[in-house]
N, C-alpha and C positions, 0 to 999 in steps of 0.2 A: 623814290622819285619816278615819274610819268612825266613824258616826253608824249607831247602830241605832234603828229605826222599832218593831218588832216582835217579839216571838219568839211562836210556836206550837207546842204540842206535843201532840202523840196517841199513846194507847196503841197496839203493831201488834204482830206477831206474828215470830217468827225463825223458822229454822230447823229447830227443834222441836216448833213448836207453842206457843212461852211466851212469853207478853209480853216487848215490851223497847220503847223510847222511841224516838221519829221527831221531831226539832225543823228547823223553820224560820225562818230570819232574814229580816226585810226591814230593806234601810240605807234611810235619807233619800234617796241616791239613785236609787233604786229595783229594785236589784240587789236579787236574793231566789233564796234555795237552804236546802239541808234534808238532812238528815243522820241515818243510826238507828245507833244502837251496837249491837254484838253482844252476848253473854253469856256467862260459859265454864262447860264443867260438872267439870273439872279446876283448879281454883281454889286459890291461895296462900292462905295464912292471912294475908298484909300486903298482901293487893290492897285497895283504895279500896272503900267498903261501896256496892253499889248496894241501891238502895231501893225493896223490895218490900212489896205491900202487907199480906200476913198475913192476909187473909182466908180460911179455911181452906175454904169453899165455893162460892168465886169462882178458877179457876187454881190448885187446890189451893196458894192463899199466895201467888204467885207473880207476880199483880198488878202493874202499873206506874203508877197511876193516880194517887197520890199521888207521884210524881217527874212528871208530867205536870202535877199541878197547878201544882206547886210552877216549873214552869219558865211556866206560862200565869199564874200567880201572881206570887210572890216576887223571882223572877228576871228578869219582865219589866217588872216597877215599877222594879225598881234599875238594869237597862239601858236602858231605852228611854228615846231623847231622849237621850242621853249619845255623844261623840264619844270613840273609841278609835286611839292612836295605832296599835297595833301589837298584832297576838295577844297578846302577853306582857302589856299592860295589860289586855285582856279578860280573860286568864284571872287576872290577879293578883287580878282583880276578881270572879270568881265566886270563888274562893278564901276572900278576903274574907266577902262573903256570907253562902257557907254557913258559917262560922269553928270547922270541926271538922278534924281532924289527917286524919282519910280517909274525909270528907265524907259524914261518915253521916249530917245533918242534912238535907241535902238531897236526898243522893245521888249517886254517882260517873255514876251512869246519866244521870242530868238534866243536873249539869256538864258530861261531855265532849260531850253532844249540842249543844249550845249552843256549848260550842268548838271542835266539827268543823262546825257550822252554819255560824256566824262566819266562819271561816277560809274555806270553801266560798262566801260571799257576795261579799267579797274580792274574791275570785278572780277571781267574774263582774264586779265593778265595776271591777277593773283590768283586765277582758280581756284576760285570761291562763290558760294550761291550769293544771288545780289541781296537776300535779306541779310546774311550774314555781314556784307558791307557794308549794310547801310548801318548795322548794330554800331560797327569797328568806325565809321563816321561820327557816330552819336557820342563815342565812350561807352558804350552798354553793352551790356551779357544781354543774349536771345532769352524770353521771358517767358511769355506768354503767348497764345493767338486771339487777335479782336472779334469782339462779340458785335454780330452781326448786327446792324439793321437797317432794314430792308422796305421798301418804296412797296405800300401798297396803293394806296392812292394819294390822286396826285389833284392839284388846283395853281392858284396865281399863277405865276410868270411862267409856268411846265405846264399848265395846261387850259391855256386860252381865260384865264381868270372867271372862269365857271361857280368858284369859290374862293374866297379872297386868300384866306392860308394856303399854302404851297403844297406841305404833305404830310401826310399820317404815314409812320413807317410801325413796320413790326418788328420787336423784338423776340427773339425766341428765348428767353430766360434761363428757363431748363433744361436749355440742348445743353450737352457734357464736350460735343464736337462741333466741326465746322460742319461737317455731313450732317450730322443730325439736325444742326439749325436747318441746312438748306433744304431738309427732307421735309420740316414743319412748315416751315414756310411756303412749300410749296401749295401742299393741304389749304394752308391760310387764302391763299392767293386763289386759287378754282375756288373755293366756296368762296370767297369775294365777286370772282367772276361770275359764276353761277345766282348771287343776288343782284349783281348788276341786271343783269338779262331778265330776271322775276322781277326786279322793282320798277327798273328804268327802261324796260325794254331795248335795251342795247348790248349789242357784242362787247368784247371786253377789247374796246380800243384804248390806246395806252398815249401816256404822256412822254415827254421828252426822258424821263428817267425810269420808262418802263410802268409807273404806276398807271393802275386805272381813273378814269375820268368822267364818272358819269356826272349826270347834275343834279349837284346837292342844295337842297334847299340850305341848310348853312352849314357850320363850319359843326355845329354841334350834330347833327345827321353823319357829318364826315365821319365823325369819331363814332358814334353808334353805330353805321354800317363797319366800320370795323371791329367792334365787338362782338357782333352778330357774325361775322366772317369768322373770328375766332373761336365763338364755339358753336357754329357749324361742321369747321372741320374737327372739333372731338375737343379741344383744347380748356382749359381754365384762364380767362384774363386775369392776367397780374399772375397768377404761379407758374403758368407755361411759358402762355406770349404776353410781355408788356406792348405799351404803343409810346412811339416818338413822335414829335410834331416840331416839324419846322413851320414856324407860324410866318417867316419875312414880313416882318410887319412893316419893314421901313416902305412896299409897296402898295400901302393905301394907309400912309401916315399922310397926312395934306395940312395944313395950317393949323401945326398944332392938336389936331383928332384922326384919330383912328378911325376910318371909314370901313367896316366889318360892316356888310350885309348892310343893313337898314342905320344901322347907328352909326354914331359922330359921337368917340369915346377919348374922352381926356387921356390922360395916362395914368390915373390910379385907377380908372372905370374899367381901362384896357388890362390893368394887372388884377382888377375885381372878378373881370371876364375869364383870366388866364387860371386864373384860381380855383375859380368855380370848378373848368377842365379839369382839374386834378382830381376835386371831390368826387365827381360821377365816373369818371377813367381811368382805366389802369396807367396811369401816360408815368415815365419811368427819365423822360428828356424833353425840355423845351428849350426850342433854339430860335434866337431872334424873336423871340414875344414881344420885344418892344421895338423901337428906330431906331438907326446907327447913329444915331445924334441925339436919340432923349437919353444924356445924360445924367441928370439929376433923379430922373424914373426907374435906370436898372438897379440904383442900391437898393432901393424902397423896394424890386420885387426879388430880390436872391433871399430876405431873409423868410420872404409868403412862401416860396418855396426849397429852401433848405432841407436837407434831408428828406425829404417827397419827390425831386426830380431835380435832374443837371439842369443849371443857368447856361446854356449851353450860347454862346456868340461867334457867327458869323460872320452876315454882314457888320455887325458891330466889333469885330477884333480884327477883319482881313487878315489873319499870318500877320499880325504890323506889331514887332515887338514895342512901338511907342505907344501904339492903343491898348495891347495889352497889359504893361507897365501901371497906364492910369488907369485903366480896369480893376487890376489888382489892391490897387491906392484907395478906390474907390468901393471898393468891396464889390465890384456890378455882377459879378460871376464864380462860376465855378467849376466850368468848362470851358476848352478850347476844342472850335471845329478848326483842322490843320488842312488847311490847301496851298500848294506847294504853289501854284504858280497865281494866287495871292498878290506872293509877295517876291518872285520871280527869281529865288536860287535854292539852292539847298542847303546851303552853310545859314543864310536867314532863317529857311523855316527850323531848320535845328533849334536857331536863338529863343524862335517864335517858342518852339517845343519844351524849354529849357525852361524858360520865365514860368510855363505856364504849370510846369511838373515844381520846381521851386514854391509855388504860391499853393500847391496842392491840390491840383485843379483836377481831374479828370481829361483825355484827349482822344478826340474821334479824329482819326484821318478819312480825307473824303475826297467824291468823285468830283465831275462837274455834270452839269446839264448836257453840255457838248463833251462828247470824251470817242476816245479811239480802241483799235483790240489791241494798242499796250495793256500792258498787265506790271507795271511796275508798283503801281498803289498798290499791289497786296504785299507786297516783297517791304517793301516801306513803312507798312501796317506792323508788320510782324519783327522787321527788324527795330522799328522805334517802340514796338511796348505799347500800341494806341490802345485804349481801351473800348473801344469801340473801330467798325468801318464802317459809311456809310457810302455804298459803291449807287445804290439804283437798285430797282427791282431784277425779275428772275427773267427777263425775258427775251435782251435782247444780247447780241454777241457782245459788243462792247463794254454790255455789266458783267455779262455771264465769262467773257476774257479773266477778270479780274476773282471772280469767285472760284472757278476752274483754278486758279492760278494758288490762290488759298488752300483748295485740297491737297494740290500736288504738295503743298508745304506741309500741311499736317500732316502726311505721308511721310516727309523726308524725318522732319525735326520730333515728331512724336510729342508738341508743348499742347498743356494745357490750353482752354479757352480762360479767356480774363472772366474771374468770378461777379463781377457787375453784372444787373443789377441782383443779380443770387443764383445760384444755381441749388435744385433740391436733392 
């Protein structure tokens, strides 16, 4: 049992400059820790509402001060003084609480701060590292470490829609370690930057998630200048470094067509298109290649690429264990990208996590667009078994927080990296 004394919460800033919430637990016992949630700017229409404040001449809108109260408020009258057997009774109890379907009353932002606080306090009173908590939360023995991938470049909603797909990441395949992916990737990354500056004449200015930005004639260039950046730095695509693509299609899906570049693509056109991708690139992951509502399109393309690359669903699963469910029903996938505040607790995304390990899926745990120098996602990474992270490129602190945070673990716990998609 865990007895909470306290919670605190302040407005702070991410990634981009935009508020987002920092909450602190204190138990009875006098364990205390604190915890800020990220923000995304690639967003599901069934992710968990966080709750901004709408002032339109403070953060243009964007405010967190009323989800700060509300956890220095509301949240800490209904908790404090109260003994909690187990995360799943904490969260069932903020759940409670707020008593909205996707915690718009309070806020997704307020809730998970308070349950990655909680869970974080834990941790310190049982004196234990937080990955190993978050194992002892899941039911799970410590496994594995996630195999890295990493934001080389970047388009749609991260970076001014220059190109309509979002991002091309690098997979290090053949690293054996976390150090050795982050040492390949680096290589990858300057010879990227170094053809940016030959092809496009620009410095290697970066997107919301660290990746490069220059201007790509399409989506298919995107992927070619990442080939060419792979074996510039020395490397073989597909035996060293594979490529991932978060395509978010759902942001230039319009009535019914996919609005890619010059064309206006049905949805077998857009899975003829995605397919093609496969043929000429090493690509290893495709996430979001279709809209979080063309439903009747994701079965038709899991079986185009089965065993070629993860069906990988973001915007289309949000952490929503009911979207997942039908997904699974539906055959639409065969991955799950896990973001925690999605779906606004931890005992949910465990569910989310559960269903999608159950159905046999593959699991990347991942950043946001907006994120802080928490470093809990790597702790979370390592203690759930993800088979993949997907934190952000190498560049800025708040990714480089979380990757930093990954070595120190492969120092402590000595585990393998997850063998996806091969290691040689």
């Amino acid at each position: 049992m865990s007895a909470i004394r306290q919670l605190t919460a302040l407005e702070i800033l991410d990634s981009r400059g935009r508020p987002t919430i920092k909450t602190a637990c204190e138990l009875t016992s006098g364990a205390r820790a604190g915890a800020s949630v990220p923000s995304g700017a690639s967003t599901g229409t069934a992710e968990a509402l966080e709750l901004r404040d709408r002032e339109p001449r403070r953060y243009r809108g964007l405010g967190c001060r009323r989800a700060v109260a509300n956890v220095n408020g509301e949240l800490n009258r209904a908790l404090a003084g109260r003994d909690f057997a187990d995360q799943a009774e904490l969260d069932a109890t903020l759940l409670a609480v707020d008593g909205t379907p996707n915690k718009a009353r309070l806020g997704a932002n307020a809730l998970l701060s308070v349950s990655l606080a909680f869970g974080r306090a834990v941790a310190v009173e049982r004196g234990v590292a937080l990955y190993r908590h978050f194992a002892d939360v899941l039911g799970e023995p410590l496994r594995t470490l996630p195999r890295l991938t990493i934001n080389l470049f970047s388009g749609g909603k991260h970076a001014g829609g220059q190109v309509p797909i979002q991002d091309v990441l690098v997979v290090p395949a053949s690293a054996r370690s976390v150090d050795e992916a982050l040492a390949m990737t680096y290589e990858v990354y300057q010879s990227a930057a170094d053809l940016t500056q030959r092809k496009y004449g620009m410095r290697a200015l970066t997107a919301d998630e660290g990746g490069l930005a220059p201007p790509f004639a399409s989506a298919e260039a995107m992927l070619e200048d990442a080939v060419a950046a792979i074996e510039a730095a020395g490397f073989a695509p597909d035996g060293d470094v594979g490529l991932a693509v978060d395509v978010a299609a759902s942001h230039f899906f319009r009535a019914g067509r996919y609005h890619l570049e010059a064309a206006a693509l049905d949805s077998d056109a857009m899975i003829e298109r995605v397919t093609g991708w496969l043929a000429d690139f090493p690509i290893v992951s495709v996430e979001d290649a279709l809209a979080e509502d063309d439903w009747d399109a994701w079965p038709r393309l899991r079986p185009r690429l089965a065993g070629r690359a993860l069906v990988l669903g973001d915007d289309f699963l949000c952490t929503n264990p009911a979207r997942i469910r039908r997904a699974i029903a539906a055959e639409a996938a065969d991955a799950l990208l896990l973001k925690v505040n999605q779906i606004g607790t931890l005992t949910e995304a465990a569910e989310a996590y559960r269903l999608a390990r159950s159905a046999g899926w593959r699991v990347t745990l991942s950043a946001r667009s907006g994120e802080t120098e928490d470093d809990w996602l790597a702790d979370l990474a390592v203690g759930w078994a993800g088979d993949q992270i997907k934190i952000g490129s190498i560049t800025q602190s708040e990714r480089l927080a979380k990757y930093n945070r990954l070595l120190e673990i492969e120092v402590e716990t000595r585990l393998p990296v997850v063998a996806w998609p091969g290691t040689r």
